[in-house]
N, C-alpha and C positions, 0 to 999 in steps of 0.2 A: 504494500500500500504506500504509495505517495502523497505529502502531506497536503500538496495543493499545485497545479498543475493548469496551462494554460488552454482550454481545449478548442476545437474546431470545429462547426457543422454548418455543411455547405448545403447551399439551394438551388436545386439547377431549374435553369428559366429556361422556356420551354421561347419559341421564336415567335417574337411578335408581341412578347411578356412586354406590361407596361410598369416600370421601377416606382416603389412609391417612396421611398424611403435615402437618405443621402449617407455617403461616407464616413465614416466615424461615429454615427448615430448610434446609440442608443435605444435598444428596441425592448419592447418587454414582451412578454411572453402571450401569443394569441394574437399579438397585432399582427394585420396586413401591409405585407412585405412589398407584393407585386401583385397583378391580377395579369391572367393567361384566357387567350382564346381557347374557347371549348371547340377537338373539333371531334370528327367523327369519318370514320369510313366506311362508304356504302358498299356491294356487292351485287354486282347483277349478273344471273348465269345466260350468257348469251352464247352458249357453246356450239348453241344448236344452228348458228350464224359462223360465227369466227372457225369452227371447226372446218368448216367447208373452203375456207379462204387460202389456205395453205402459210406454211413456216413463214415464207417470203415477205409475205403481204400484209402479216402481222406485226413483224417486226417494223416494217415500212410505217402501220399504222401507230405502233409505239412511238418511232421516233419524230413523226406529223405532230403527236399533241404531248410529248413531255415537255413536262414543268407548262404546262398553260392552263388557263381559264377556259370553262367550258361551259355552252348554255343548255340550258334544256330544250329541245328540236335542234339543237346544232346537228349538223351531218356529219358522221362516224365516217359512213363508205356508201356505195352501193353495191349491192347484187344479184345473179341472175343473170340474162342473157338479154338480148338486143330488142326483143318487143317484150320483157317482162321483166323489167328493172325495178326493184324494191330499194328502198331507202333505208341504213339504218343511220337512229338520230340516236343522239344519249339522252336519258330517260330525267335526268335532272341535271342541276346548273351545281358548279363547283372546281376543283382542281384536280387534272387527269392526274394518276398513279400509271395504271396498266390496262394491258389485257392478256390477263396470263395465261401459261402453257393448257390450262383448262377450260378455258376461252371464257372466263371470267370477265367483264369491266368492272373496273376497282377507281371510284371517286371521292376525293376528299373531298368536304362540305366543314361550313365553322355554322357551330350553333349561335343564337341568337343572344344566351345565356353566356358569363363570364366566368372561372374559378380563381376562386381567392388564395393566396398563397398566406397560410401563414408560419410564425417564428415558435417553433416550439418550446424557447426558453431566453429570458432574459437574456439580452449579449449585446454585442458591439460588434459594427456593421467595419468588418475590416480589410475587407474587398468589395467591390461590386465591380462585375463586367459583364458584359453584353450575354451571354451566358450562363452564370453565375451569380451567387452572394455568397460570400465567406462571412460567419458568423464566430467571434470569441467569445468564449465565456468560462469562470473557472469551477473546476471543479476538482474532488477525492477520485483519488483511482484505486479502484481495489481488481488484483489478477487475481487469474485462475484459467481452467481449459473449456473450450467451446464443446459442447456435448451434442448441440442442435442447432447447426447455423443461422445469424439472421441477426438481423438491426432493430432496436424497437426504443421508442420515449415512452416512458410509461412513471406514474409515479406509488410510492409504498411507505407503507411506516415499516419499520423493522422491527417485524416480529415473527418466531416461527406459527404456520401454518399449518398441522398435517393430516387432520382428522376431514373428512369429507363435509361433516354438517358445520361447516366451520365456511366451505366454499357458497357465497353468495354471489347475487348480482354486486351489491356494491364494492366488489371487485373486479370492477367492468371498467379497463385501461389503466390495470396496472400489474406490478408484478408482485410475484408471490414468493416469498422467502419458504422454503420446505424443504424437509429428508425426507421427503415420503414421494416416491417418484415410480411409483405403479398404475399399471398404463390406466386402469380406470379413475383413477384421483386426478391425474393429468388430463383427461376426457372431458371429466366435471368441470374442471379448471377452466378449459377451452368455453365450455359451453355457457360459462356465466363471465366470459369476457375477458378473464386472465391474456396477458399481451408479450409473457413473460419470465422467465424461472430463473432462481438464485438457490442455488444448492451446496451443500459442500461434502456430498456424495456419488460417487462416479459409478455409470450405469452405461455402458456403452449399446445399451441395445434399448433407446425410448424409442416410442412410438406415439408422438405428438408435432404438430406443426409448428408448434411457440419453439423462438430460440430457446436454452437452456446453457445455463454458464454454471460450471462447477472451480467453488471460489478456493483461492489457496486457505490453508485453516489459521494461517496468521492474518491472515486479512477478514475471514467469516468472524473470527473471534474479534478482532478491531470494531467490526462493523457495530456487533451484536453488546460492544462495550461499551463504545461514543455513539451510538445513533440512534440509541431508543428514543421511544414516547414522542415521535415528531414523524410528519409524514414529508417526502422528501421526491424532489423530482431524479429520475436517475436516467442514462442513456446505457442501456445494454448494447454489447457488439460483442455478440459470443463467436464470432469469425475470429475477431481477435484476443479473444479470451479477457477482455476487459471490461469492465461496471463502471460508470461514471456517476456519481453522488454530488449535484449540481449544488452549490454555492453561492452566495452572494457576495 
C-alpha cells in the first residue's frame, strides 16, 4: 500500500464531442464534462440485389459513396436489362459505411438526442485534447492479483460481507469486500447490482462477470485498520491488480 499517490483517469471523446469544461479546472464528481452525438447504425439486407451485381461492381459501388452523405431516394445503382431497368435508392438519409461481402447496406445516422459525458470523481482537468481529457486526482493504492478482469468506479464502506441475506439492493454500484466467493453468493451479488469484488482469498476458478481483485494481506489488513465506519469512493482495475481508495 502506498501512502498517497497521484492518479489518472482518462475520457475518451468520441468525434464531434462538444468540451465543456477548460484546462486546469477543477471538476467534481457527476459534472458534465463534454456532450457527444448519439449515433447509430442501420442495417439493411439487400443481398437479394447486391448478390447479383458481382465482386467488381461492389467494390466500385463502395468506393462511389465512402465517407459521404447520403439521402433517402438517392440512387444506389440500377439493375436488370435494357427494357427493365429497376432503380435501387437507399432507404434512408445518413452516412454511407458499406455494403458488405453479404450484400448488406450498413448507414450511419446521428440521433436527434445528445449523451452526457460525465466525471466520475473529483479531479483536475490536466489535459484536454481533441480526443481526450486526462483527469488527476489523488488517491490510496492498495495491490494484490486480478482474479476476474475488468475496470469499474464503484463506491463501499469497509466492511466484511459474506452471508447471502446480508446481499441487498442497496448494494447496487458498489463493491463488496468478502471471503466468501462461491459461485452462488457471487450470483446474488450480480443480481442486486454488486459492480465489484475485494477479497483476500485466491480462487482461481470464479464464475462471475464482476472484476475480482484478491488484495495483498498487508494491504487487506491496512484497509480493514484505517478505513472503517466511512463509505468511500474506490477505482478497481483488477487487470492490474490494483484498488484505488479516492481522496480529497
Amino acid at each position: 500500500m502506498r501512502n498517497k499517490i497521484k492518479a489518472k483517469w482518462v475520457i475518451r471523446l468520441p468525434v464531434g464531442g462538444e468540451v465543456l469544461i477548460k484546462l486546469n479546472e477543477v471538476v467534481e464528481e457527476g459534472q458534465k464534462v463534454a456532450v457527444a452525438e448519439v449515433k447509430k447504425i442501420e442495417s439493411f439486407n439487400y443481398s437479394h440485389i447486391f448478390n447479383k451485381l458481382g465482386t467488381d461492381k461492389l467494390v466500385s459501388l463502395n468506393e462511389k459513396f465512402k465517407e459521404s452523405q447520403v439521402g433517402e431516394g438517392d440512387l444506389i445503382c440500377t439493375t436488370g436489362g435494357l427494357f427493365s431497368l429497376s432503380k435501387v435508392c437507399f432507404p434512408i438519409s445518413g452516412s454511407f459505411l458499406e455494403i458488405d461481402e453479404f450484400g448488406n447496406l450498413r448507414i450511419e445516422i446521428k440521433e436527434e438526442k445528445k449523451r452526457d459525458i460525465l466525471v466520475p470523481v473529483k479531479s483536475k482537468v490536466s489535459k484536454l485534447e481533441p480526443e481526450k481529457i486526462v483527469l488527476d486526482f489523488w488517491a490510496r493504492e492498495f495491490n494484490g492479483e486480478g482474479l476476474v478482469e475488468g475496470k469499474v468506479w464503484g463506491t463501499a464502506e469497509v466492511k466484511l460481507i459474506n452471508k447471502v441475506n446480508q446481499l441487498n439492493f442497496g448494494l447496487e454500484g458498489k463493491l463488496l469486500f468478502t471471503d466468501n466467493l462461491d459461485p452462488s453468493f457471487l450470483l446474488k451479488a450480480e443480481v442486486v447490482g454488486v459492480v465489484g469484488v475485494v477479497t483476500n482469498l485466491k480462487n482461481e476458478d470464479l464464475r462471475t462477470k464482476m472484476p475480482v481483485i484478491c488484495l495483498k494481506d498487508e494491504d487487506w489488513q491496512e484497509l480493514f485498520k484505517n478505513f472503517l465506519k466511512k463509505e468511500y469512493k474506490f477505482l478497481l482495475n483488477s487487470r492490474l491488480g490494483r484498488l484505488l481508495l479516492v481522496i480529497e
